[in-house]
N, C-alpha and C positions, 0 to 999 in steps of 0.2 A: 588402487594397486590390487593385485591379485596375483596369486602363484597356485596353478589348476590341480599342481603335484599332490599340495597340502591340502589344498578347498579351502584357502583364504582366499578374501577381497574387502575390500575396504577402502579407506581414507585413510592420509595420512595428514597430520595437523599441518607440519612445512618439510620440504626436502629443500635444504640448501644446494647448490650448486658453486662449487671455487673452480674458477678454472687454472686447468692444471696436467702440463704435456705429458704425465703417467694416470690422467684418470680416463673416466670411461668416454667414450664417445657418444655424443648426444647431437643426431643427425638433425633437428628442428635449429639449432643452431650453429651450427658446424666448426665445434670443437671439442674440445676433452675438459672433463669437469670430474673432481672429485663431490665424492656426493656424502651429506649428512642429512639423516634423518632427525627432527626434533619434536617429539610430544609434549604439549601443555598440558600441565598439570596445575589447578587453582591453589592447591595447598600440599605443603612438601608432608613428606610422613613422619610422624611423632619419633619414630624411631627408625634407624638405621637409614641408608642414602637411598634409595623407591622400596614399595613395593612391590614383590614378588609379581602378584597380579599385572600394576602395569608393568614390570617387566618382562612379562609373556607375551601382553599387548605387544612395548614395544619390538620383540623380536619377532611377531610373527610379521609387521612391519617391512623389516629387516629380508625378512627371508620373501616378501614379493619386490621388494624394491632392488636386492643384489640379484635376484633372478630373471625381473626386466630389465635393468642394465647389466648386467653380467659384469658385478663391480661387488666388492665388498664394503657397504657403507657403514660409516660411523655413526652412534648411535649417542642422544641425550635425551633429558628431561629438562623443561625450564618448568621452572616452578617460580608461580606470581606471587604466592606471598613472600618469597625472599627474593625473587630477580636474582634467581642462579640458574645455572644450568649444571647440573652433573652429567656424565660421562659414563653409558652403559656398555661392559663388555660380556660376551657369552661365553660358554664354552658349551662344549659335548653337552656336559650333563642338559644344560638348558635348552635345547635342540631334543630330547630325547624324551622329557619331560612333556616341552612344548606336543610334541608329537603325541603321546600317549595321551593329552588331555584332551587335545583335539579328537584320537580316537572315541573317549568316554564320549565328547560332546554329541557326537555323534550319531552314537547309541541309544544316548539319551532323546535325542530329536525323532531318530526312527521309530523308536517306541512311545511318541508324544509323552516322556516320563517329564516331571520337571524334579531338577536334583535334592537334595534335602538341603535346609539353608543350615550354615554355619555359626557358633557361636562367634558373634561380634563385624557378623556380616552385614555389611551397608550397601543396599543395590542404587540407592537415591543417582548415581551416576555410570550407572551399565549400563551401556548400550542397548541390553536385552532385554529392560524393567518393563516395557510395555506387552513383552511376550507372556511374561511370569505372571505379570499384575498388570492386563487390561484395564484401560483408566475407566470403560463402562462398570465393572463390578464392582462389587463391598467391599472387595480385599482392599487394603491401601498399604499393606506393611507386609515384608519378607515373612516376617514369622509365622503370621497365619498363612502363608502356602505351607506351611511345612506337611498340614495333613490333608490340604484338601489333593482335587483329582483331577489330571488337563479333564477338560472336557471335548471331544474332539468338533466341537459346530466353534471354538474358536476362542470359549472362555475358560473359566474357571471356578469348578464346583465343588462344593462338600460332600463327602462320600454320604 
């Protein structure tokens, strides 16, 4: 998936298709199909129905997938260790959010900065872990980036 607007791309885990005479049109098959988006997740969160994080995941999803079908898709999480799926809805705020983090990201990239890690931050499943923490170097854990310095030949050094 990808949306050029934002400077997303990506995968998505599965996009269901229902077909269905008010959903979008999907020329490889030639018909209308309501479209759901659903991200796997291993373990549901300790508290409250996702998190935040994947929930940014899952909208920026969202906003490549209703962009190349020019559809507004429905959006879950299943989660294996309880075989559920919940039901993610956005609003503004989360669109606006989304948007401004992506700006930081950004920034961040341009200036080869890497961000300061958070208390209680687990990267063990980011996408990005092998940017921050090349599996050739010493580092093996979040916390010691917190002072070291990108190095720009592609690793990561102590000042």
């Amino acid at each position: 998936m990808y949306n050029d607007e934002w400077g997303l791309f990506g995968v998505i885990d599965c996009l269901e298709l229902r077909r269905s005479s008010s959903g979008c049109w999907i020329e490889k098959y030639g018909e209308r199909f309501h479209l759901t988006i659903v991200e796997y997740k291993v373990r549901s969160p300790k508290s409250g129905t996702f998190r935040h994080e994947d929930g940014m995941q899952l909208l920026a999803q969202k906003i490549c997938a209703d962009n190349i079908f020019k559809t507004d898709c429905k959006t879950f999480f299943y989660y294996a260790d309880t075989r559920k799926r919940v039901q993610v809805q956005f609003c503004k705020e989360d669109y606006t959010f989304l948007k401004t983090t992506l700006a930081e990201m950004n920034m961040l990239r341009d200036s080869s900065t890497i961000p300061p890690i958070k208390d209680g931050q687990y990267c063990g499943g980011c996408s990005l872990k092998d940017i921050c923490m090349p599996k050739g170097g010493k580092i093996r854990h979040a916390k010691a980036v917190k002072h070291a310095v990108h190095n720009p030949s592609g690793g990561i050094s102590r000042p």
